[in-house]
C-alpha positions in Angstrom: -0.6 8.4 -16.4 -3.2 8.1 -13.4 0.0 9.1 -11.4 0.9 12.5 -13.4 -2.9 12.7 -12.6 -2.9 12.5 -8.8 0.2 14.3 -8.6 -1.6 17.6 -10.7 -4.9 17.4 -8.8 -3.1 17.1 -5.3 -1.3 20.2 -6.0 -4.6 22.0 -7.5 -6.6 20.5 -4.5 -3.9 22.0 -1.9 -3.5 25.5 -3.7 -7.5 25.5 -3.0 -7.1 24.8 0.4 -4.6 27.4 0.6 -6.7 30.3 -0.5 -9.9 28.5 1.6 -8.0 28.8 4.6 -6.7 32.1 4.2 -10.0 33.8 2.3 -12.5 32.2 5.2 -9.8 34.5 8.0 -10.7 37.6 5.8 -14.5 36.8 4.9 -14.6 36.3 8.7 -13.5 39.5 9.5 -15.4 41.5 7.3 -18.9 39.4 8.7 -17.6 40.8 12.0 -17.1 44.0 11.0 -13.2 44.0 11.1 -12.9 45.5 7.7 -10.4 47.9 9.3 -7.7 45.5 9.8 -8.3 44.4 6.2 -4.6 45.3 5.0 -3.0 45.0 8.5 0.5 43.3 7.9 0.4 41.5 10.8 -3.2 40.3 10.1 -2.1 38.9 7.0 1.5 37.7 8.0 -0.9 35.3 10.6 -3.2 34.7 7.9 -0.7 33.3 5.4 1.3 31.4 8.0 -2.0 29.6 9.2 -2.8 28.7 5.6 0.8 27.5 4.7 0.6 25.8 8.0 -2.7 23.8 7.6 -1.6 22.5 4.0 1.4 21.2 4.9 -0.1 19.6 8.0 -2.7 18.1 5.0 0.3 16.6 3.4 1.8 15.3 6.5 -1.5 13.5 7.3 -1.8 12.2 3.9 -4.9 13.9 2.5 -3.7 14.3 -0.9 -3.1 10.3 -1.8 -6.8 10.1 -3.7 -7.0 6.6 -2.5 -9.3 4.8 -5.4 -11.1 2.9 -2.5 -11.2 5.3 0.3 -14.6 6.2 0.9 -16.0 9.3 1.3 -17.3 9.5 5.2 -14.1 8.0 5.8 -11.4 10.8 4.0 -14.6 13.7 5.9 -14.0 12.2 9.1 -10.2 12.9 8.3 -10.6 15.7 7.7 -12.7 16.6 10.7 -10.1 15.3 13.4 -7.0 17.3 10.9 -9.3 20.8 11.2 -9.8 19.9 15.0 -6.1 19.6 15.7 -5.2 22.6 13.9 -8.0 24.5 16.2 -6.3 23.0 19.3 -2.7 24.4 18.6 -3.8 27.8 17.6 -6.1 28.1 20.9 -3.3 27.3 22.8 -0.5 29.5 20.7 -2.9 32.3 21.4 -3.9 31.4 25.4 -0.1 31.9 25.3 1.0 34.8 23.5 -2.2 36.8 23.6 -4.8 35.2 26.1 -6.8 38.4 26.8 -7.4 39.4 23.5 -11.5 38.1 22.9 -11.4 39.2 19.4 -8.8 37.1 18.7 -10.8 33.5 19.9 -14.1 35.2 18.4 -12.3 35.6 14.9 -10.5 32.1 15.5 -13.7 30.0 15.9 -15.7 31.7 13.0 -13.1 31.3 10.5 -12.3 28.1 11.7 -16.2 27.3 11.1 -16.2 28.5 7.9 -13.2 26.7 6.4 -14.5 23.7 7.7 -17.6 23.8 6.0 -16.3 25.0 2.6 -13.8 22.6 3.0 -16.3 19.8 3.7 -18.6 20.7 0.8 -15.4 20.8 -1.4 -14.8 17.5 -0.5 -17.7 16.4 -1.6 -18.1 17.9 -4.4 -14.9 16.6 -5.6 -15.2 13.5 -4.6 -18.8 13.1 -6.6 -17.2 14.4 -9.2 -14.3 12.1 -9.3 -16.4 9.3 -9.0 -19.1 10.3 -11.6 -16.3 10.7 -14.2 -14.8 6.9 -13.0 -18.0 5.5 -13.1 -19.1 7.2 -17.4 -15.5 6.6 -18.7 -15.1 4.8 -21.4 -12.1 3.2 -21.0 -11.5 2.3 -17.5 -8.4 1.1 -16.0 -8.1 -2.7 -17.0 -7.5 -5.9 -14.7 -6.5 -9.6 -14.9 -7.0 -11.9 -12.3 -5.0 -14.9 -12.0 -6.8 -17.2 -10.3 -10.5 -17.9 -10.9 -11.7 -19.1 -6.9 -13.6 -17.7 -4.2 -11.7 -14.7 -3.7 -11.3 -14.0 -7.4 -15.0 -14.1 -7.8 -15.4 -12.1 -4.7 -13.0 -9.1 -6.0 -14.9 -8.9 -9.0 -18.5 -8.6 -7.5 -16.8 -6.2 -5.1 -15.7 -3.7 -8.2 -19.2 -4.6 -10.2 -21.0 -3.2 -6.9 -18.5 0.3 -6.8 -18.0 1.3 -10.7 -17.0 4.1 -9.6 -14.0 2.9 -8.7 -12.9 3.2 -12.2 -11.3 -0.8 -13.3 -12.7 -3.5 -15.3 -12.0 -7.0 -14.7 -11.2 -8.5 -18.5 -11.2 -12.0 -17.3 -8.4 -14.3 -15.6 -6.0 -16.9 -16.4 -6.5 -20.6 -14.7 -5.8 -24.2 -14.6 -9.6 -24.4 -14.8 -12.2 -22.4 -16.4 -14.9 -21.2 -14.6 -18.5 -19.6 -16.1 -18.2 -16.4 -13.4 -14.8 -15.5 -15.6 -14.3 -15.3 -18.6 -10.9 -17.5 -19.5 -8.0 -16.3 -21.4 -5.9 -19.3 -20.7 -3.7 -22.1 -18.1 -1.2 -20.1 -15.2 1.4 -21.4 -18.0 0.3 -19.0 -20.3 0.7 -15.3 -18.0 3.3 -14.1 -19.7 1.6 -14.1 -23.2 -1.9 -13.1 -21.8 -0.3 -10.0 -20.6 1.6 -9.3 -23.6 -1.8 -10.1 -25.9 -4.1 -7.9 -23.2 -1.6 -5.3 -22.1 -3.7 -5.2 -18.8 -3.2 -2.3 -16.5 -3.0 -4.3 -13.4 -3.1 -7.8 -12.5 -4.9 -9.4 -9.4 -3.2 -12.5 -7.7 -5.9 -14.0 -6.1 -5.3 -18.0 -5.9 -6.3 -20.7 -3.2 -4.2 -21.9 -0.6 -3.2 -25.3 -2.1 -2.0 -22.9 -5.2 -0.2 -20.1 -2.9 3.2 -21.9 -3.9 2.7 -20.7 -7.5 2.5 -16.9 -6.2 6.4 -16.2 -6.8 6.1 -17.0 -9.7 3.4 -14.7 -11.1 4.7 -12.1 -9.6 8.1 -12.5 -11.2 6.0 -12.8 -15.1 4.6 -9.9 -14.0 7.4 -7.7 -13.1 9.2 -9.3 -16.0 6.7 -7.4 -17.7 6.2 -4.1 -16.0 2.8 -4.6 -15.0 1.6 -3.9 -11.1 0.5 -6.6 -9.2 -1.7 -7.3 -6.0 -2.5 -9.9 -3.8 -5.9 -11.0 -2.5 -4.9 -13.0 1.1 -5.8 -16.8 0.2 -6.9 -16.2 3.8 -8.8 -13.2 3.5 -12.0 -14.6 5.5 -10.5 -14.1 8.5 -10.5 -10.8 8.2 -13.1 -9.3 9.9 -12.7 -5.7 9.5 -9.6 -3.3 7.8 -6.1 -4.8 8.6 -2.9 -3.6 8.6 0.1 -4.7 7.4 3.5 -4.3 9.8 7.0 -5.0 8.6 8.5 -7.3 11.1 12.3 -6.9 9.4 11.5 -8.5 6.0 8.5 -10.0 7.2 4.8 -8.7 6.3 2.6 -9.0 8.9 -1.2 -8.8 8.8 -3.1 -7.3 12.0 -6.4 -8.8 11.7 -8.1 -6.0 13.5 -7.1 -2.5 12.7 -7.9 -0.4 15.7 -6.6 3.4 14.8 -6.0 4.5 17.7 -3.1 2.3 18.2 -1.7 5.3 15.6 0.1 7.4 18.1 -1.1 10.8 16.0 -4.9 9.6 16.6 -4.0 8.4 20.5 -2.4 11.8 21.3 -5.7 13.9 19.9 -8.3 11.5 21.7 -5.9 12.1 25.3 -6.1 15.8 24.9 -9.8 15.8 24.4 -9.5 13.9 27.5 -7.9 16.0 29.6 -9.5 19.1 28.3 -13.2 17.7 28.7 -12.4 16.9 32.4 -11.2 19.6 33.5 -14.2 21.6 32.2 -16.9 18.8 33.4 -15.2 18.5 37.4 -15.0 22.7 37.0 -18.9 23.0 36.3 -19.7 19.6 37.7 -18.4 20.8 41.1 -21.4 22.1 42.3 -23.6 19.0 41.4 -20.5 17.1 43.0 -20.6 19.1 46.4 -24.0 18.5 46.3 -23.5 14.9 46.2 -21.1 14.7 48.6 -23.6 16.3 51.2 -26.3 13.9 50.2 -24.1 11.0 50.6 -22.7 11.9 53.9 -26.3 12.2 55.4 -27.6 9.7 53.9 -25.8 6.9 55.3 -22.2 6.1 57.4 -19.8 5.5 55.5 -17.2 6.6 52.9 -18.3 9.3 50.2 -16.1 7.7 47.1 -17.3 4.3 46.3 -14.3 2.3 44.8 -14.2 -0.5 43.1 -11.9 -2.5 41.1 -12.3 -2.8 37.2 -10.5 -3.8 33.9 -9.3 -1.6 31.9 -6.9 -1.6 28.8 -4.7 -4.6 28.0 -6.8 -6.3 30.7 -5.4 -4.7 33.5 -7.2 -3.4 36.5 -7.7 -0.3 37.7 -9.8 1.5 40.8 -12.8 3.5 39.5 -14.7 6.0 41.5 -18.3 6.9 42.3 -20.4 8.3 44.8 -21.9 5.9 47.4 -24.9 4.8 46.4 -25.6 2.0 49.3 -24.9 1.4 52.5 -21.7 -0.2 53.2 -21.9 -4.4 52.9 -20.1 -7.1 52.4 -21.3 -7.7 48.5 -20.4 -4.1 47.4 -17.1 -5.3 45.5 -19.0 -8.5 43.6 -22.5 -8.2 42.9 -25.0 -6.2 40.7 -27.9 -4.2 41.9 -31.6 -6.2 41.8 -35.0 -4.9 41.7 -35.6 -4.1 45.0 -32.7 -3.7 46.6 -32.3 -2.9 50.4 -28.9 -1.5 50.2 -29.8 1.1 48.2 -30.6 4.3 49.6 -32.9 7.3 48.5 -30.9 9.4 47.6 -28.3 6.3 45.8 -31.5 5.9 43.9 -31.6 9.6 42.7 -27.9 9.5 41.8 -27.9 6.4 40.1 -30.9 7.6 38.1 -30.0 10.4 37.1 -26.1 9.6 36.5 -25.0 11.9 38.9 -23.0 9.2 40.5 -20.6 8.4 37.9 -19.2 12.4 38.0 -15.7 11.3 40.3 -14.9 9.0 37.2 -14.0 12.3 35.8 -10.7 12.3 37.6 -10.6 8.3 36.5 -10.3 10.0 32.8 -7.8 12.9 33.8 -5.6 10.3 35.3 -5.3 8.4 32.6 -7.1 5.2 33.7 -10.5 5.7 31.5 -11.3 7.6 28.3 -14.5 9.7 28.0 -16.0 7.6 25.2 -15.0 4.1 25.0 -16.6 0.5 26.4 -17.8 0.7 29.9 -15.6 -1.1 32.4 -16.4 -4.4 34.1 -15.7 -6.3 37.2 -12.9 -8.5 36.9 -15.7 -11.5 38.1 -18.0 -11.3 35.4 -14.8 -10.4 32.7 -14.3 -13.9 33.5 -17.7 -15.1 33.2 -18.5 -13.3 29.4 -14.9 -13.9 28.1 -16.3 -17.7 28.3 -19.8 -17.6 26.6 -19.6 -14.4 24.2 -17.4 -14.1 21.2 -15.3 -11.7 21.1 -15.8 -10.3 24.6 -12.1 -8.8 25.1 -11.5 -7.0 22.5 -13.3 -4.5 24.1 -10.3 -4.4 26.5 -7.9 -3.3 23.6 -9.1 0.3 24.4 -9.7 2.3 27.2 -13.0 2.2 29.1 -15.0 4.9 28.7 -17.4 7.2 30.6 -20.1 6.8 27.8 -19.8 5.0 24.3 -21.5 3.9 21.4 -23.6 1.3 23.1 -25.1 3.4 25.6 -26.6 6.0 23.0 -27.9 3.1 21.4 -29.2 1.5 24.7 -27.3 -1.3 25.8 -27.0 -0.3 29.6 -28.1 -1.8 32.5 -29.7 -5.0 32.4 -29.7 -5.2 28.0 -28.1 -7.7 25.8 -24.0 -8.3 26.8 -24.2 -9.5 23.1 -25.1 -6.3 21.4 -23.3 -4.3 23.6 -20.2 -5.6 22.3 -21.0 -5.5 19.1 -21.1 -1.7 19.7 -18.3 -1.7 21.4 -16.1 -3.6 18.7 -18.1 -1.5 16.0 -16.5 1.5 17.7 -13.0 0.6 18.2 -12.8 -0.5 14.6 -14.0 2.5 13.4 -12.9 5.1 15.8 -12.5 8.4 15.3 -12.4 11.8 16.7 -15.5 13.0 15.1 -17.8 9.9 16.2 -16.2 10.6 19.8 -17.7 14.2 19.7 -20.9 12.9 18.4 -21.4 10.8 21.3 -20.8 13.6 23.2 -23.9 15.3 22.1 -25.9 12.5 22.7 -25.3 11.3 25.6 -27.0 13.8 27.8 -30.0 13.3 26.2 -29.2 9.3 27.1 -28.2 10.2 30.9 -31.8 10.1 32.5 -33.8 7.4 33.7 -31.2 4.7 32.9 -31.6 1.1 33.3 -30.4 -0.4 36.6 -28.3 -3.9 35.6 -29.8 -6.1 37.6 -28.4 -10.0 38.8 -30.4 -12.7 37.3 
C-alpha cells in the first residue's frame, strides 16, 4: 500500500516540478519585460527541454524515493547541489552555442533563482505535511522487534523521539522479558506472533552472543511475507552514516560514510574547484603582483615559499606561498613564535591579512588542494598529532583545503588541534556542495587579523 503511495506522489511531485521549472522560465521573462518572446517556438522548445531535462536528472539522482528517515536539511541540501549542476551545464551549453547573447545568462540566472526557491519552499511544505499526517494518523505502520537488548531499546526510543516517522513498535518477542517491551512471547514462538499480530515489519535487533539465531528469523519471516531489518549487533561502532558495499556476496559496512567518495558529488566539488580559481588568480593578480614586488624588496631570496605538506591518502605534496621570512635553515620544520626575527614587515602584512596564501590558488587548480576542506600539515607534526589526538587522519581522507569549517569557526593559528578536528571530521561526514558555498561567504569576513600558530 505505502508503495502504490510513493509511487503516485513521486509522479505528482515530478509533474510539479515540471511545470515549476518551465512556468519560473516564463514568469522570468515577463518580470523582465520579455513578454514579446512569450509564444516564440524556440523559447518554448528550450523551455520544455530544460524542464524534461531537470526531472529526469531528479529521478537519476534519486529525489523521488520519500525516504521515511531522510531528514529534511538533508533531501534541501540535495536539492541545492542537483539545481547547481543543472546551472553549470546550461552556462556552459550556452558559453558554447550562444556566448554573446547577455539576455540569455540574465534570463538563465533569474529563472534559475526562482525555481530554486519555489522548489525549496515546496519542499518544505511537503515535507511538513507528510510528516504532520505520519505523526496524527491513527493507524501507523506496525513493528515487532525480535530481540529485547540494548539496541532494541535504543530503536524504539529513536522512533518515540521522530513520530513523525509514521511506525509503532507493538512489542518484541524474547527468551527474556524485559519491562522497556512489552512481551509477546520466546524467539520459539515468531512464527505464531506474526500470524496473531500481522505486523507490518519486523525489526531483528539481537545481541552478539544471539547473532547465530539471525537466519533463522529471517527465514520465519519470509516464510511469512513480512519485511525484515537488521539493527548491527555492533552498531556502536558506528560513529556516523555508514554504507554498505557488496564485496561479491559479501555486505560490507564502511564505518564512515564520507560522500564525496560518490564520484557524482567528487566531480561537482572539482569543477567548483577549477572554476573558483581561475576567477580568484584572474582578480587576485593584482593583489598577487603586488606581493611579488613586496617580497622581492623586502628581502633576498625566492618569491614562492614551498614547502612540503600531506594531503589526501596521506600523501605529500608541495604547497605554495609568498615569502614571508627571510630565508633560514628552520623554514621547512618549524612554526612561527611571538616575536619572531625571521619575519619581515611586510611577511607580517601578508600573513595578517591572508594575502600570502593566494599562490595556493594554483595548488587547487592543479589538483593537489580543494578550496574548502582541512588545512594541510607538515609531515613532522602529522606524526606528532596522529599519536596523542583521536582520530587525527581522517582528516587526510579528503583534500586539504584553502579554508574550511574550522577556520569560520576559529580554530586557526595557535587554537585547539582537538576541536579543529572535530570540525574537520564534522565536515567530511557531512559534506556537501551547499555547506562548501557557505563557507565561501564566510570566510572573507574570517580572513583578517588571523591568529599566528605559534611553537610552544
Amino acid at each position: 500500500m505505502r508503495q502504490n503511495a510513493n509511487k503516485t506522489a513521486a509522479l505528482c511531485s515530478a509533474f510539479f516540478d515540471l511545470i515549476i521549472n518551465i512556468g519560473s522560465i516564463y514568469l522570468s521573462m515577463l518580470i523582465l519585460g520579455y513578454e514579446n518572446n512569450f509564444f516564440n517556438k524556440t523559447i518554448m522548445a528550450v523551455a520544455t527541454i530544460c524542464g524534461v531535462a531537470s526531472v529526469v536528472i531528479y529521478f537519476v539522482c534519486d529525489m523521488y524515493s520519500f525516504k521515511v528517515f531522510e531528514r529534511l536539511h538533508k533531501s534541501i541540501i540535495k536539492l541545492t547541489g542537483v539545481q547547481f549542476f543543472i546551472l553549470c551545464v546550461i552556462v556552459v551549453i550556452i558559453a558554447i552555442f550562444a556566448p554573446t547573447r547577455r539576455e540569455y545568462y540574465i534570463l538563465l540566472f533569474s529563472s534559475a533563482a526562482l525555481s530554486y526557491c519555489v522548489l525549496v519552499a515546496k519542499k518544505i511544505i511537503s515535507t511538513k505535511i507528510l510528516h504532520n499526517t505520519r505523526r496524527i494518523q491513527k493507524h501507523k505502520r506496525t513493528i515487532l522487534l525480535v530481540g529485547n537488548g540494548r539496541g532494541a531499546i535504543e530503536y524504539k526510543k529513536q522512533l518515540i523521539d521522530n513520530p513523525h516517522y509514521g511506525y509503532e513498535i507493538i512489542g518484541c518477542v524474547s527468551d527474556k522479558q524485559s519491562s522497556e517491551l512489552e512481551w509477546h512471547g520466546a524467539y520459539k514462538d515468531l512464527e505464531d506472533v506474526l500470524k496473531r499480530l500481522n505486523p507490518d515489519e519486523v525489526v531483528i535487533a539481537v545481541t552478539i552472543r544471539e547473532e547465530p539465531k539471525i537466519q533463522e528469523f529471517i527465514d520465519v519471516c519470509d516464510k511469512q511475507g513480512v519485511r525484515a531489518s537488521i539493527v548491527p549487533p555492533i552498531y556502536r561502532y558506528f560513529k556516523s552514516k555508514c554504507q554498505v558495499d557488496m564485496v561479491g556476496t559479501m555486505p560490507v559496512i564502511n564505518t564512515r560514510d564520507i560522500p564525496l567518495d560518490n564520484i557524482a558529488n567528487a566531480a561537482m566539488k572539482r569543477a567548483m574547484d577549477i572554476v573558483i580559481s581561475l576567477i580568484a588568480i584572474i582578480l587576485t593578480s593584482p593583489l598577487m603582483l603586488i606581493a611579488v614586488i613586496g617580497v622581492r624588496l623586502s628581502s633576498p631570496g625566492p618569491i614562492i615559499f614551498k614547502q612540503e605538506r600531506v594531503g589526501k591518502n596521506n600523501k605529500p605534496f608541495t604547497m605554495y606561498k609568498f615569502r614571508s621570512m627571510r630565508v633560514n635553515s628552520e623554514e621547512q620544520t618549524g612554526w612561527t613564535t611571538p616575536e619572531d626575527k625571521r619575519k619581515t614587515r611586510f611577511g607580517t602584512f601578508l600573513r595578517k591579512t591572508g594575502i600570502d596564501e593566494l599562490p595556493q590558488f594554483f595548488n587547487v587548480l592543479f589538483g593537489s588542494m580543494s578550496i574548502i576542506g582541512p588545512r594541510p600539515e607538515l609531515p613532522t607534526f602529522v606524526e606528532q598529532y596522529s599519536k596523542t589526538v583521536p582520530l587525527y587522519k581522517v582528516k587526510h581522507q579528503v583534500k586539504p583545503g584553502i579554508t574550511g569549517l574550522a577556520q569560520i569557526y576559529g580554530f586557526r593559528g595557535d587554537t585547539s588541534i582537538e576541536g579543529r578536528i572535530e570540525m574537520d571530521i564534522k565536515y567530511i561526514e557531512n559534506w556537501s556542495l551547499f555547506n562548501d558555498i557557505k563557507i565561501l561567504i564566510l570566510t572573507p569576513f574570517k580572513m583578517f587579523n588571523r591568529n599566528e600558530k605559534y611553537v610552544k
